[in-house]
Phi, psi and omega in degrees: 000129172265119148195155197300145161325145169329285195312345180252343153293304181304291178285010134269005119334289152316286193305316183290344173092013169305126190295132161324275195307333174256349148303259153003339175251343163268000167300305191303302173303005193249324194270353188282307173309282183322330169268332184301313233272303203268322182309327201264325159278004188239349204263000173044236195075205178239038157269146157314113180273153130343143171306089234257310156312324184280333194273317167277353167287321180271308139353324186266330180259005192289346171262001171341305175252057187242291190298336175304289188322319196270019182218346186232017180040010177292167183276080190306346166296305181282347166291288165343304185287309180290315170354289204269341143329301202298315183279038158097334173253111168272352171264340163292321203264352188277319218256323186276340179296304167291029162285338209258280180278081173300137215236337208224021199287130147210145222268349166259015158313306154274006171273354142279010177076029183233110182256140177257148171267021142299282202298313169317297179334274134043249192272302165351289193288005161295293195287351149260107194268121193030244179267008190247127190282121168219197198284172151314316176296353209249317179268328183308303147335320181266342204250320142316243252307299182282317187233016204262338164055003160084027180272106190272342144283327160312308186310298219287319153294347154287351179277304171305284159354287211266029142294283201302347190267312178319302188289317164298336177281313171333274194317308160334298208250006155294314187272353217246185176215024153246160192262160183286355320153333180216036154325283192285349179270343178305307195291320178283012173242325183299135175290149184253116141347299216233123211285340181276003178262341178272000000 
């Protein structure tokens, strides 16, 4: 599996025109990956961790094609995911196509404590609001609000989506010994690795 470095997720950042502000945010989902990524890779056993490089790497790009998308109504998930075909990563373009919509979740796989780094990704970008980590119900709101267009077919496909997020987190936060309720304080007591994640 190939994929770029930090320094080259940041200059694709750049070349795509990513907006300050969805830059920031995807930071915050990379450092959010990032801790699912290594607590899960530390509790070991014999479940299979996520891909730990791959969850921040996918985490940093999953917004790629977004500031372009928010000006042309294109589908910034599918876009993103063709980005990252042309530049060569297919596994990067499966996590950004699935960032919005998970295609492939199943609970009882996580409900052994065995997580994709599709699924880390995800559930990140669930938890940030812009730049700020808040709950799922809190972003489920903000997100009816902004794109939910008073459509009540629409509200009801986003609830369902965040129903299956809900369940992940469940599963998730199975393995863990913090409540999802003390998220944002893991992350913001963990030492950061990776210097463009601090």
């Amino acid at each position: 599996m190939v994929l770029p470095g930090i320094d080259k997720c940041i200059l694709l950042m750049e070349e795509h025109g990513m907006l300050p502000n969805i830059r920031q945010h995807s930071l915050v989902v990379g450092r959010i990956a990032d801790l699912l990524a290594e607590l899960l890779q530390e509790k070991g056993g014999k479940t299979p961790s996520p891909n730990r490089q791959l969850c921040v790497i996918g985490a940093l790009l999953h917004d790629i094609a977004k500031t372009p998308c928010l000006s042309s109504g294109c589908d910034h998930a599918r876009k993103g995911a063709e980005v990252c075909r042309r530049l060569g990563y297919p596994e990067l373009a499966e996590i950004v196509e699935q960032h919005v919509v998970l295609k492939d979740f199943s609970l009882q796989r996580c409900g052994q404590g065995i997580f994709s780094a599709k699924e880390i990704v995800y559930y990140a970008d669930k938890r940030v609001r812009h730049d700020e980590i808040v709950s799922l119900e809190e972003r489920l709101e903000y997100i009816l609000h902004n794109y939910g267009q008073n459509d009540p077919d629409l509200h009801r496909l986003i609830r369902e989506n965040f129903s299956q997020c809900v369940r992940l987190e469940q599963c998730l936060f199975d393995c863990f010994d913090f409540s999802p309720d003390q998220l944002a304080d893991q992350v913001a007591g963990r030492h950061c690795c990776m210097e463009y994640l601090c």
